[in-house]
C-alpha positions, 0 to 999 in steps of 0.5 A: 605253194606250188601252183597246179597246171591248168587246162582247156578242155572245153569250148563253146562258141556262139557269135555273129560269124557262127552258133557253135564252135566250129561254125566260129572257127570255119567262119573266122577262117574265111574271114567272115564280116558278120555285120549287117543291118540293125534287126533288134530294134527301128534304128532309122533315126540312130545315126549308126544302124548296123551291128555285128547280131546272131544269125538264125538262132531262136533260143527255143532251140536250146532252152525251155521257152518258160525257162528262157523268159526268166533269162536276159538275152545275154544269160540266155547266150551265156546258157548256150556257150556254156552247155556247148563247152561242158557237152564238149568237156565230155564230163561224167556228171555222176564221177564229178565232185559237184561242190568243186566245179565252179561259174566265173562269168563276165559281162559289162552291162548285164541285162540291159535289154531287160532294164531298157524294156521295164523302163520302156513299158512303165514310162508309157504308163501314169506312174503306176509301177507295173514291173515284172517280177522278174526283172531284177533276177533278169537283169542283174550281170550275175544271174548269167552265172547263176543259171549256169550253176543252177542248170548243172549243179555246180556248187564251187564258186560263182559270180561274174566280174564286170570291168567293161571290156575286159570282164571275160579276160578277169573271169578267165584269169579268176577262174584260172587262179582258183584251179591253179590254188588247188580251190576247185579242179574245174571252173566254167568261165568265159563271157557274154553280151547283148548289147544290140539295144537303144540305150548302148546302140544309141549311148556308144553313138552319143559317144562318138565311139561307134562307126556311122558306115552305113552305107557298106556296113560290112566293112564297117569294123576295120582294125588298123585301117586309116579310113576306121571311124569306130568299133561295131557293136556284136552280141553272143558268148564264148566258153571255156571249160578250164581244168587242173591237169592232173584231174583232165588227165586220170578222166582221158579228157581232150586237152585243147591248150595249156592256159599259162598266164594272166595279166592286169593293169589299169591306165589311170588315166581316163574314164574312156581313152586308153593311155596315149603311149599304149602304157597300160597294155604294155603293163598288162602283156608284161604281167601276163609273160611275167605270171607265165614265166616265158620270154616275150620271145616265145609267143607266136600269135597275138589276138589283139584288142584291135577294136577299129577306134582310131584311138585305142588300134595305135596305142595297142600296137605300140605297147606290143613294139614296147613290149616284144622288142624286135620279137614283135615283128617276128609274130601274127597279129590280128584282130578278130573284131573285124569279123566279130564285132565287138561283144565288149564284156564278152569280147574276151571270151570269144577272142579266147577261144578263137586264140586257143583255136588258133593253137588247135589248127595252126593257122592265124584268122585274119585281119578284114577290112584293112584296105589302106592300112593307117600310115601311123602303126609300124609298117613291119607288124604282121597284122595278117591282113585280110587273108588268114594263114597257116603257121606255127603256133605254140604260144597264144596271147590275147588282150583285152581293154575297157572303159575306165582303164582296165586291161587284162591278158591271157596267155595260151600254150600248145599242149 
C-alpha cells in the first residue's frame, strides 16, 4: 500500500500563555512564565500552590452556558481549541464528506474535576447517593471527542487514547495513520487537560512530583536547571486539523506543515521513572525517524519533553546524544514547559502545535528559567536558554513521555 501524505491545516491553541493561536505563539516568543498563584481552589495547606492556569477565559465566551455545564472543564477546552482549528481550516462544511472527517483526542485523566466535585458533595451527605445525571457523560476522557463530533457532524472515527502524558503525541499519530491508510481524509486531533484540582494538585504533590517554589512561582518550571525540584502543573488544549494532501490541496487550504512521523516505546521499567539511560526515549526518536524515513541529520529543532523533574530532564537529553550523534549539537532544543507548564494528556498537543510554529516562523521558543544550568546534561546542547532565536527550520521533532513508560514522537516538516 502506498501511504498517503499528510498535512497541517488547522491550528487551535488555548494555554496559560495565550487562548488563541497567536496569543500562544507571541507569548512563546517572548518567553513568557505563565505560572502564578492556585485560583481553582484554597490551596493554603497544599505544600505547592502555584500552577501554570487559562487566564481571562470564561467559557460562556465561546460556548452555550446549558451546553457548557454538560461538559468538564477539560471538554470544554478540548471544544474551544478545537473550533478554533477547524475556523482556521477554512472547511466548506456543505463540500465535506462528513462520515470521512474524524475525532481523535487525548487526555490523562479526563473529567477529574467533575469526579472530584461528585465525591466532594455525596461525601458531606448521610449516604444517600445524590449524583447528577451527568456525571458520567461529564466525566468519561471520551466525551472531549465526543462532543467535538457532535457539535460539528462528523462521523469518522472517534475516541480518545489515555497513556498519561503521552495521549495527545498517540492521538496525532492514530490520527496521522488513519489519514495516511486512506480510512478517512481528514482527522481533528490534539489534547487537553484541567488538572488544577485537589486530587492531582494534592496527588502529584504526595508524590513528590511537583515543585514547592512558592516563593517565585514563576520561575517554578525550569528545565535543565540544577536548582529544578519538579514540574508545574498547566491546564488548557492544543489542536490540529490533520488533512491528506491531495484533499488539502483540490480545496486551496493553507498548509502549515507536512506531519511525516510517528513514533512509540515503552520503558518497561517503572510505573513513574523514566529509563535511568533515557532508553525508551531514544527507542521512541528512532521510531519516529524510522517511519518518516529521514536521517536524524535532517532535523532542525527539538521540542523536548523537558518537564523540570531532576529525573526525567538528563535522561531526555542523553536519548537525543544517543540518538543524533554528533547532529545533536548541531540542533535547537527547548522545552516549552517552561513557560507552559505541564498540561500532561495535553502537553503533546500544545508542544505540537508550538513545533509546527516554530517551522511556520523560523524561529525557536526558548528554554525560561535556566539560571545555573544542571552541570550533569552535555554542556554542548543548544538548549536555547532564556532567550528564543530566529533560525533555520525545516524539520520539527517533539517528544512526549508518560507515567507507566509510555513514550511517543512526532515529526514535522516545512512544506
Amino acid at each position: 500500500m502506498e501511504l498517503k501524505r499528510v498535512v497541517v491545516t488547522g491550528l487551535g491553541a488555548l494555554t496559560p500563555i495565550g487562548n488563541t493561536v497567536d496569543a500562544f505563539w507571541e507569548g512563546l516568543a517572548a518567553g513568557k512564565s505563565g505560572c502564578a498563584p492556585i485560583t481553582r481552589f484554597d490551596a493554603e495547606k497544599f505544600k505547592t500552590r502555584f500552577a501554570c492556569e487559562l487566564k481571562d477565559f470564561k467559557v460562556e465566551d465561546y460556548i452555550n452556558t446549558k451546553e457548557a455545564r454538560k461538559m468538564d472543564p477539560f471538554t470544554q477546552y478540548a471544544v474551544v481549541a478545537s473550533d478554533e482549528a477547524i475556523a482556521d481550516a477554512g472547511f466548506d462544511m456543505e463540500k465535506l464528506n462528513l462520515n470521512k472527517v474524524g475525532v481523535i483526542w487525548g487526555s490523562g485523566i479526563g473529567g477529574l474535576k467533575t469526579f472530584e466535585d461528585e465525591m466532594i458533595y455525596f461525601g458531606k451527605g448521610d449516604g444517600t447517593p445524590k449524583i447528577n445525571p451527568f456525571f458520567i457523560p461529564k466525566m468519561i476522557a471520551d466525551s472531549s471527542s465526543g462532543q467535538i463530533s457532535i457539535r460539528n457532524g462528523f462521523r469518522g472515527p472517534n475516541y480518545v487514547t489515555v497513556s498519561a502524558c503521552s495521549s495527545a503525541n498517540n492521538a496525532i499519530i492514530d490520527a496521522f495513520n488513519y489519514i495516511r491508510t486512506g480510512r478517512v481524509h481528514v482527522c481533528i486531533t490534539g489534547g487537553s487537560e484541567a488538572p488544577v484540582t485537589i486530587a492531582s494538585v494534592g496527588g502529584f504533590t504526595a508524590m513528590h512530583a511537583m515543585s514547592t517554589r512558592n516563593d517565585d512561582p514563576a520561575t517554578a518550571s525550569r528545565p535543565y536547571d540544577v536548582d529544578r525540584d519538579g514540574f508545574v502543573v498547566g491546564e488548557g488544549a492544543g489542536a490540529l486539523v490533520l488533512e491528506e494532501y491531495e484533499h488539502a490541496k483540490a480545496r486551496g487550504a493553507k498548509i502549515y506543515a507536512e506531519l511525516i512521523g510517528g513514533g512509540f516505546s515503552s520503558d518497561a521499567y517503572h510505573i513513574t521513572a523514566p529509563h535511568p539511560d533515557g532508553y525508551g526515549a531514544l527507542l521512541s526518536m528512532q521510531d519516529a525517524l524510522e517511519d518518516a524515513q529521514i536521517k536524524p541529520e535532517e532535523v532542525d529543532y527539538i521540542n523536548t519533553h523537558g518537564t523540570s523533574t531532576p529525573i526525567g530532564d538528563p535522561q531526555e537529553i542523553k536519548a537525543i546524544v544517543d540518538c543524533f550523534g554528533e547532529h545533536a549539537y548541531n540542533m535547537a532544543i527547548s522545552s516549552t514547559k517552561s513557560m507552559t507548564g505541564h498540561l500532561l494528556g495535553g502537553a503533546g498537543a500544545v508542544e505540537a502545535v508550538a513545533s509546527v510554529l516554530a517551522i511556520k516562523n523560523q524561529f525557536v521558543p526558548p528554554t525560561i528559567n535556566v539560571f545555573n544550568r544542571d552541570p550533569e546534561i552535555d554542556q554542548r546542547i543548544d538548549l536555547t536558554e532564556n532567550v528564543g532565536k530566529a533560525r533555520k527550520i525545516d524539520v520539527a521533532l517533539s517528544n512526549g513521555f508518560g507515567f507507566g513508560g509510555h513514550n511517543a514522537t512526532v515529526i514535522f516538516r516545512k512544506i
